[in-house]
C-alpha positions in Angstrom: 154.3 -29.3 -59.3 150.5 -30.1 -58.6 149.4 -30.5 -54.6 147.0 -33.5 -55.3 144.2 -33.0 -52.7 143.2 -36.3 -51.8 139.1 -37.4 -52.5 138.1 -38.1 -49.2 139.8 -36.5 -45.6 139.1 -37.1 -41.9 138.4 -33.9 -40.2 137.2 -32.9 -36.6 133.9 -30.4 -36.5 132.6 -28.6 -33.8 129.2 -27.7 -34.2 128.0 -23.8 -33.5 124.6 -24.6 -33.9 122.2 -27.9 -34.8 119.0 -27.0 -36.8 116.0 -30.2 -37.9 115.7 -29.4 -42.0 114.2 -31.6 -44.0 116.6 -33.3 -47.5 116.4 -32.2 -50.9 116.6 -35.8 -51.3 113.5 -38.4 -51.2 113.1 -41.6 -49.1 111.5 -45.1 -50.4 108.5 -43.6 -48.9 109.2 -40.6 -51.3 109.1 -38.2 -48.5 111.9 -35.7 -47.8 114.5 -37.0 -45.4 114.7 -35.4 -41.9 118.5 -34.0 -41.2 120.5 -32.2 -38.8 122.2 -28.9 -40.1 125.0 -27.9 -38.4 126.9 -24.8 -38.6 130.8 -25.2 -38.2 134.2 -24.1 -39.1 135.3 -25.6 -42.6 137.9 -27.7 -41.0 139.9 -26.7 -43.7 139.6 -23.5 -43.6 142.4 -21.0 -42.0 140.8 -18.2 -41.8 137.9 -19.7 -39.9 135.3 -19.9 -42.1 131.9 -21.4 -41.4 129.6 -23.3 -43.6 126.8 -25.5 -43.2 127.3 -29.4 -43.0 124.4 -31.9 -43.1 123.6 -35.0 -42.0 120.4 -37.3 -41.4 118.5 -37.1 -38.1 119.1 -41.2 -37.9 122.4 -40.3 -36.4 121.9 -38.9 -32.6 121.4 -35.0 -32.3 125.0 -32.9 -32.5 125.4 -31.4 -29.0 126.7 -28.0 -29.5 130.4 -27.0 -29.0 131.5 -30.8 -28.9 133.7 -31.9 -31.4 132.9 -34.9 -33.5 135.1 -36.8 -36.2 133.5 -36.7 -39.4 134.6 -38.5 -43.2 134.2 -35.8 -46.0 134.5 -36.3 -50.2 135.0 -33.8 -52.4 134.1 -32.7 -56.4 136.8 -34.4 -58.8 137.0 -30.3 -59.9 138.2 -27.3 -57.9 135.4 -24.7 -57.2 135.6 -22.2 -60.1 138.9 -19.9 -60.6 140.7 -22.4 -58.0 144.0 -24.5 -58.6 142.6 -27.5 -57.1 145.7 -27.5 -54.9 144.6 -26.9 -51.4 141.4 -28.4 -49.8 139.6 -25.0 -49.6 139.7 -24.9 -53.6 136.7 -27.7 -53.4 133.1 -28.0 -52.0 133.1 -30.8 -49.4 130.8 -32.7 -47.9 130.2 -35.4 -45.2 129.9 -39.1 -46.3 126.7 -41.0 -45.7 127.6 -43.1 -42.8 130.9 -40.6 -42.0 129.6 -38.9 -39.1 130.5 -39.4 -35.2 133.1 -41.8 -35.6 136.9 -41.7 -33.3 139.7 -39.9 -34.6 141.2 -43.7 -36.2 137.9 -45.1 -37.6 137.1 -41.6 -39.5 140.8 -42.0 -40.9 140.9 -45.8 -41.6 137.5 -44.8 -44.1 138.9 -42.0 -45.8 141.8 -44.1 -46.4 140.0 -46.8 -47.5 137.8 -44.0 -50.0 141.2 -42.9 -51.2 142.4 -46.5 -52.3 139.1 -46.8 -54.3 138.7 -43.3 -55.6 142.5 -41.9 -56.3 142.6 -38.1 -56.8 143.1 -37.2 -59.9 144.7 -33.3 -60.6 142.6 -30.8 -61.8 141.5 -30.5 -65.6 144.0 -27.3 -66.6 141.9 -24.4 -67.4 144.3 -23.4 -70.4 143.7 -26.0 -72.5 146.4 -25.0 -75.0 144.2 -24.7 -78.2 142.8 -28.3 -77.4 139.3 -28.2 -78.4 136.9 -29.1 -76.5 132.8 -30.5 -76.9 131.6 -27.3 -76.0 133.4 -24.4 -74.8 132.2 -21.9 -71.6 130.3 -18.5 -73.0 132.5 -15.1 -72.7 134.5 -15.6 -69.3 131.8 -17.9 -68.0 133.1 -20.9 -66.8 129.5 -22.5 -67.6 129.0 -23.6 -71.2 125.8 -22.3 -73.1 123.2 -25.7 -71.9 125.3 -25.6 -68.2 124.2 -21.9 -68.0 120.3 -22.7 -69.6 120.6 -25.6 -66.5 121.3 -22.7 -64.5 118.7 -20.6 -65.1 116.4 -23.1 -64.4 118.0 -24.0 -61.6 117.4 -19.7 -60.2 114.3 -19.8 -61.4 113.1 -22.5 -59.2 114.7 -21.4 -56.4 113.3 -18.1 -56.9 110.0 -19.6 -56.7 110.7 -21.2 -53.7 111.3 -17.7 -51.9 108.0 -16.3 -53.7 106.2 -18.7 -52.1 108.0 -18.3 -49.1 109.9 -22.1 -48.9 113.3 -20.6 -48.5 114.8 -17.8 -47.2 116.2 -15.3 -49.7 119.6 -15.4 -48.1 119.9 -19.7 -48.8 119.2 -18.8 -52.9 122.9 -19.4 -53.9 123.0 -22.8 -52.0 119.2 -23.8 -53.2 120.4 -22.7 -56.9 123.6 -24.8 -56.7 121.8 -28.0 -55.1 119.1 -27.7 -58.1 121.6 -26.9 -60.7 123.6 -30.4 -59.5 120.7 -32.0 -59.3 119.5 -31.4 -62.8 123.2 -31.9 -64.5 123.1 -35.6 -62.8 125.1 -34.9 -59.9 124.5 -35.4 -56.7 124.0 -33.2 -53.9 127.9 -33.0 -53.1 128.5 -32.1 -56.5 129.7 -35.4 -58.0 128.5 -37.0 -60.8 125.9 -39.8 -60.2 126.6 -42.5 -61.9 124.0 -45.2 -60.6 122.1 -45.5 -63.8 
């Protein structure tokens, strides 16, 4: 039997450190959106791992150490080579609006996302000689235009190091953000669907 991970979870997070980044994302004034990045333990995480979370500088400054309540969503799809039965199988991210909030409010949302977005279980990967639109190259789990999307994806963000935008250690997360980006999702991962 399938663990269904449900779409949206209320999670404490304890910053380690609070950094002022600026959004991949545009404003109406079309100028990137100042943001906090904060360094935390995945809450989901048992073994302690940290990742970065973000959120926009409209909400107050993340004092270190403190623990805050924060709303996260995740993909409709487990990360690559995952189940999709545990949380850590899934990129998260904090919901607009989802930060800061008491233990009960940051619940009542994530309920209230749940009731309006069910989980769904994960698409097998053994698709029992279905076919499918397009199938992944070799053991890629990309198809042939997801992996041309992803080399323009690395080549962009190699530029960005060249020219000394990015660091060369952020060039896995700068890939994946453009790569989502240009496949029409948005930054979490999901697919937009506001056109």
């Amino acid at each position: 039997m399938i663990n269904i991970v449900p779409m949206a979870q209320a999670w404490p997070l304890t910053p380690t450190s609070v950094a002022e980044t600026l959004s991949t994302r545009t404003g109406a004034d079309g100028q990137p959106i100042p943001q906090w990045q904060l360094d935390a333990v995945q809450p989901w995480s048992t073994n302690g791992y940290v990742s970065k979370f973000w959120i926009p500088q409209s909400e107050e400054k993340p004092t270190l150490n403190q623990q805050y309540w924060a709303v996260f969503t995740r993909r409709s799809q487990p990360n690559t080579g995952k189940t999709g039965d545990m949380a850590w199988d899934y990129n998260w991210r904090i919901v607009d609006g989802g930060w800061g909030k008491s233990q009960e409010e940051a619940t009542a949302v994530a309920t209230q996302l749940n009731s309006s977005m069910p989980a769904t279980a994960p698409l097998p990967v053994n698709t029992g000689g279905a076919q499918q639109p397009q199938q992944p190259m070799g053991k890629s789990p990309y198809t042939k235009d997801e992996l041309i999307v992803r080399q323009v994806a690395g080549k962009i963000a190699g530029g960005m190091i060249e020219k000394q935008v990015i660091m060369p250690e952020n060039f896995a997360e700068w890939l994946e953000l453009y790569y989502n980006i240009m496949m029409g999702y948005d930054a979490g991962g999901e697919q937009d669907d506001t056109e």
